[in-house]
Every structure is written in C-alpha cells, then in structure tokens.
N, C-alpha and C positions, 0 to 999 in steps of 0.2 A: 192561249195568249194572255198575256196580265200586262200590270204597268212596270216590271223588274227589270233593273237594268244590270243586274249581277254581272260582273269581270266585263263590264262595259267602261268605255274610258270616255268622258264627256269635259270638251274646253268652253268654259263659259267667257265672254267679255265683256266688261264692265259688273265684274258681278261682287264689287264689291259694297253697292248696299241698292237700296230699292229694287227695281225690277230684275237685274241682275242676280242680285242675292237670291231673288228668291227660286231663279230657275235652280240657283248652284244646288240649295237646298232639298228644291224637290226631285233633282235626280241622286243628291248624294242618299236620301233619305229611301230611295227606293233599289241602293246597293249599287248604284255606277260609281265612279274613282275621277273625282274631279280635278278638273285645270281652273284654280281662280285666278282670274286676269282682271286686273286694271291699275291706272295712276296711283288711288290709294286705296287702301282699306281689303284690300286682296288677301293679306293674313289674315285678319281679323276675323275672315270670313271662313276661310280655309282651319282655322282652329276652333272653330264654331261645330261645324261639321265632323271633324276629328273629335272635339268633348264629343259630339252624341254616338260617337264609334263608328264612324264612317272614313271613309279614304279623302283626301285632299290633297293638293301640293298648290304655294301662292306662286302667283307670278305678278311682280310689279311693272308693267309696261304699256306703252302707251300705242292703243291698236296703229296708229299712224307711223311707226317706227317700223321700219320693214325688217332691221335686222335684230329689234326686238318679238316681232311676231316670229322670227322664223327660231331665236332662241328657244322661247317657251314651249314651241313645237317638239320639238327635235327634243326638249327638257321632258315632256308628256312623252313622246316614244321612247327615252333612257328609262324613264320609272315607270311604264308601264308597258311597253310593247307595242301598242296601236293606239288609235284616234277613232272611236265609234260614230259622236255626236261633235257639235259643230254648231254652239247656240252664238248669233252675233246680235251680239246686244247693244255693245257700244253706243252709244250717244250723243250728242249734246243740242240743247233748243232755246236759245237764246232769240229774242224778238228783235225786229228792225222793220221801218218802214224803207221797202225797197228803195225809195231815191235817196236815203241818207245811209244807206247800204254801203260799204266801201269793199272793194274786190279783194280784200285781207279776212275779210268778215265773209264772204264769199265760199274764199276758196277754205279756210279753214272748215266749217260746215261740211261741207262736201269730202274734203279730206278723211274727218272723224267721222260722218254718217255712211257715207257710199266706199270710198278710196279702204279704207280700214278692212273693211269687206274683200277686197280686190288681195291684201295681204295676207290674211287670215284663211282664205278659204287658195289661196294658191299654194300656200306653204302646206294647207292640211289636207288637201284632196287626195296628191299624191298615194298619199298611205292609206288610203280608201277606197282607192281603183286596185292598188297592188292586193286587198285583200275581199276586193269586189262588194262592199258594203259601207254605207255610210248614211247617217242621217243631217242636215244642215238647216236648220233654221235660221231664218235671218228676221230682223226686227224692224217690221217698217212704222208704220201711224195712219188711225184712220183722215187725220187731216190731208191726207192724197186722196181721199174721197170726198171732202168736204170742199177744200180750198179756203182758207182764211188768211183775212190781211196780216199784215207786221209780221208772214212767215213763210216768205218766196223761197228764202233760199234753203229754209227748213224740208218744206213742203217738195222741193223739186229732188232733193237730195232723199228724201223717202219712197219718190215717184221711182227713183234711180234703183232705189231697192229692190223694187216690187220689177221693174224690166230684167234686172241682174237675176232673182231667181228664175223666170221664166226661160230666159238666154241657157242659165246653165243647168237648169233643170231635163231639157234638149240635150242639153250635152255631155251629162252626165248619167244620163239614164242609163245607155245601154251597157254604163261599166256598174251599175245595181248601186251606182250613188241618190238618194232622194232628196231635192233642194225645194224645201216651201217658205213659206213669209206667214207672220203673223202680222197685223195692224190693229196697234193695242187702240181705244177710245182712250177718254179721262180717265187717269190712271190713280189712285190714291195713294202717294206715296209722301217720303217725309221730305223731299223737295221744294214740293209743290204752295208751300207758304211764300215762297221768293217770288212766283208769279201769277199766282192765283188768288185771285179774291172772291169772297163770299157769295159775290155776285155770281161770278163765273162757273161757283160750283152749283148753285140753284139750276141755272141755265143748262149746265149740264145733266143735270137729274129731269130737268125738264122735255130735255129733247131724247131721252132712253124709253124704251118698253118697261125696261126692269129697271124700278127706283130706288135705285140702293150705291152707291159707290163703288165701282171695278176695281181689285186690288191687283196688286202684283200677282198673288194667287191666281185667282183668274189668270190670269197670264201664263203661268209658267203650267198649268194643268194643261194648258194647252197644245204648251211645247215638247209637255210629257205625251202626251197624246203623238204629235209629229215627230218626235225621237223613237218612237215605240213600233213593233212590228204591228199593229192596231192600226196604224194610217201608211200600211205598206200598198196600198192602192189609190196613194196619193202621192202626186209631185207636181212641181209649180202652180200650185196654186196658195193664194192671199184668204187666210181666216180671219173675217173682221170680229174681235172682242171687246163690245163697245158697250153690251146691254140695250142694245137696239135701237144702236144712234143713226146707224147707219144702217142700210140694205142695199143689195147688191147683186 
C-alpha cells in the first residue's frame, strides 16, 4: 500500500489557491489526473500541475450552480473515464454578529458551505457506485468544536458537514463508497491578512500542543491519507487538524 494515486481521477473544489490548491497538488503530484474547480484561478492551477508533468483539466465554476457542477462532472468522465476522489473544499467565512445577520447573508453561507456539497457529491457518486469505489472528503472547521461568536452561520453550516458525511457515509457504504471529513484548525494561508490579526494568531499558537502554524499541507496530507487505500477502514468519521487545539 503507498500514497499513489496512478490512472486515479480526483475533482478538487475550490482549488484554485490556498487550501484547495494545495490538495489539487498533492494528489496531482502523487500521479492522480485532476479536476481544478473553482470561480477563479482554476487554470492557473491546473497548468501549475501540468509544467511539473502531471495531468490536469480547469474547470471555472461556481460549486452552487447545479448545472455547472454537473458540466464539469460529466467534463471529468469525457477525459478521463471515472471519478476516484471527491475532495470538497469549497468555501467561504465571512464574520457577522448573528442579530445584524441578514437571511441573504444566511442562506448564501449555507448554500457555498453545505448546499454546494449536496451538488457535487450527487452528480459524482453515481459513477462510483456504478464502479463500486470511491473516496470523498469533505471540508468542514474545527470551529464546530469550538463555537465562536461573529460565526453562527459559519459554524452551523460546518456542523451541516460533519452530519452530511456521517448520513452518507451509511449510505454509501455498502455500494464500497468511503465518505469522511476533515476539520482544519488555524490555517496559514495567504487569505488570512483580511481577517486575522497578530493577536489572533499569538492566541492561536497559544491554544495548540504543537507551536508552529498549520499549513494547507497539513491539510491536504491528510486527505491524501483519506483518498488512499491506507484509511480503507475508515468512513464517517471527522479528523481534527488543528496542532492540538482541539481533542475529541
């Protein structure tokens, strides 16, 4: 058993820069044949991987668009045959204090975090029961273990993640589909100047076992792990990747 994912076919979303990126990389990098998906930066990515002689194909689209998710699908079984992996990445976390919350602000959240998911993995299971194999990670946050203000509708919409693998982890089992979740900690990524301050990252080194900064790497090592016949005796279950902010 190794970490190769040779004539594997893997659709990342959101993976055109930060954490995204970096799973696209580390399975294109270990011989799977990627799907880069997201709003932008998706080629960029996708010819990133091709210069170092790897497989790629971009996809510009936006995971809440059902009959964009089901293009790029369908675009990944024309160039390559099948759907292996199933990494959802997609995102967004924008802060609000819940009463000045407005239900547009609401439902978008929920749409890109959870709803996006509902697209992505109905359009791509299909071809992974028909050839009885499949891996799917999905991307949730350890702040569904934490709880933190100014981030209700983040926070419930991560919660949503973490019930959705378990539901279809059940349900997918016995067609030899494996559905788990990752929930990254404080992530170090080049975002994160828009809402983090210096404070906040002290605070976060403070509250970890391991004092160092969790990178995307971290991350996506992880989903190479749950992509991999290596965590074939695991499904529905939540890996927290925080540096030891959290236990569980």
């Amino acid at each position: 058993m190794s970490l190769r994912f040779d004539e594997r076919v893997a659709i990342v979303t959101g993976a055109g820069n930060g954490l995204g990126r970096a799973h696209a990389l580390a399975l294109a990098a270990r011989g799977a044949r990627v799907v880069v998906v997201d709003v932008a930066g998706a080629e960029g990515v996708a010819n990133e991987i091709i210069a170092a002689g790897g497989q790629a194909i971009a996809a510009a689209a936006s995971v809440t668009d059902r009959a964009a998710v089901a293009a790029f699908v369908e675009r990944a079984m024309g160039a390559y045959g099948r759907i292996d992996i199933l990494i959802n990445n997609a995102g967004i976390f924008p802060r609000r204090r819940f009463v000045e919350m407005s239900e547009a602000e609401w439902d978008h959240m929920h749409n890109v975090n959870v709803k996006s998911m509902f697209h992505t993995i109905q359009a791509a299971v299909p071809h992974m029961i028909s050839q009885r194999s499949g891996k799917i990670v999905n991307i949730s946050s350890v702040t569904f273990h934490l709880g933190l203000p100014n981030m209700s509708h983040y926070i419930s919409s991560k919660g949503g993640v973490i019930g959705l693998t378990r539901a279809l982890a059940r349900e997918f089992g016995p067609d030899g589909v494996y559905v788990n979740c990752i929930t990254p900690g404080a992530i170090q990524t080049e975002s994160e100047q828009h809402f983090v301050t210096p404070d906040d990252i002290r605070k976060f080194l403070e509250s970890q076992c391991i004092q160092r900064r969790i990178t995307p790497v971290d991350i996506a090592r992880t989903a190479l792990f749950l992509s991999s016949e290596l965590s074939d005796g695991l499904t529905g279950q939540t890996l927290n990747v925080d540096g030891g902010w959290v236990m569980h």
